[in-house]
N, C-alpha and C positions, 0 to 999 in steps of 0.2 A: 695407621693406614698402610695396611700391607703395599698399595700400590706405589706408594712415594716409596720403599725402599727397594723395590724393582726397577724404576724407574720409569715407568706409567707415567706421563706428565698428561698426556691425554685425559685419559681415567682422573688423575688426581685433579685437575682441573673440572672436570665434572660435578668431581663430588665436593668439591669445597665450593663449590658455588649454591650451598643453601641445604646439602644430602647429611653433611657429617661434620662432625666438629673437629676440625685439622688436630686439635689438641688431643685427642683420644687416641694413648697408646693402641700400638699393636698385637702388643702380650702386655705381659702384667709388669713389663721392666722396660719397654722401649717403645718410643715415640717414632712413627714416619720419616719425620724430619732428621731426626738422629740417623735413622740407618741411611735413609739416602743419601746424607753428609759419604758416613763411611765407606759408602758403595763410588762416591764421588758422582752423582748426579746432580752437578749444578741449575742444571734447569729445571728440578723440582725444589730446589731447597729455595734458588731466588724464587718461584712461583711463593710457597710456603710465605716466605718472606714478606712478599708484596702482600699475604693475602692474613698478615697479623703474626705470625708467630715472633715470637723472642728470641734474636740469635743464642743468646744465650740461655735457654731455657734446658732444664736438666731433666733427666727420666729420673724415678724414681732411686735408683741405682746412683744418680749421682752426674751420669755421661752427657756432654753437652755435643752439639755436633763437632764439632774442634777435635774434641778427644775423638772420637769415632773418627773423623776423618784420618786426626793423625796417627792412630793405631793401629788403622788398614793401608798409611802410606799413601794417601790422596794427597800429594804435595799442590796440586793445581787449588785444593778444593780448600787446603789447610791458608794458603795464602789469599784466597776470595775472601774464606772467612774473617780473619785478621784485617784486610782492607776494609771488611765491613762491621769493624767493630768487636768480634767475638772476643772476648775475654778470656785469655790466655793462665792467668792465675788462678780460677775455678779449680776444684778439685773433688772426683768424684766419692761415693761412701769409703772408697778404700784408702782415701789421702793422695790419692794418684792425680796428677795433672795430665794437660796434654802431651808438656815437653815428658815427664815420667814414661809416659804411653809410648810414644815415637820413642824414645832412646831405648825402651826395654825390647822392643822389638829392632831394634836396630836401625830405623829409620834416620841415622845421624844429620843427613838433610835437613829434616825437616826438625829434629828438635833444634838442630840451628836458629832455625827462621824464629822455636818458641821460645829462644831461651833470653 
């Protein structure tokens, strides 16, 4: 759902009301809810959230929003997640974790918070 990773909450609110199945990536490797993780759009990811998905649910690829969040340095959106459960030892097709993801980019914040 291209819109959750714009952060459309309008729109995504719309369409998950009976249009589309929140679960259907948006390319052939990544889910809505992933990318708006990583974009740090909190108020589509809780929508998402209330409306069925699984914090921890993976793209095909492996990436859960955690890692996206913590990849792209959404420290606000890496600790919502965490508060609400996200599973921090997941690791996506390449063996990579979240804290992997934030340290290789330098985020040392925030792999803090995964480690």
């Amino acid at each position: 759902m291209a819109a959750a990773g714009k952060g459309h909450l309008e729109i995504v609110c719309l369409l998950a009301n009976g249009y589309i199945n929140i679960h259907k990536r948006t390319r052939p490797d990544w889910m809505g809810f992933v990318l708006a993780a990583g974009k740090g759009h909190c108020n589509v990811v809780k929508f998402l959230l209330s409306k069925g998905m699984n914090i921890n649910e993976q793209t095909p690829l492996g990436w859960t929003a955690l890692m996206s969040a913590a990849y792209h340095g959404r420290k606000e959106m890496v600790v919502w997640l965490l508060q609400h459960d996200a599973d921090s030892s997941l690791r996506n097709n390449e063996k990579e974790s979240a804290y992997d993801l934030a340290k290789e980019r330098g985020y040392n914040d925030i792999a803090a918070l995964l480690d």
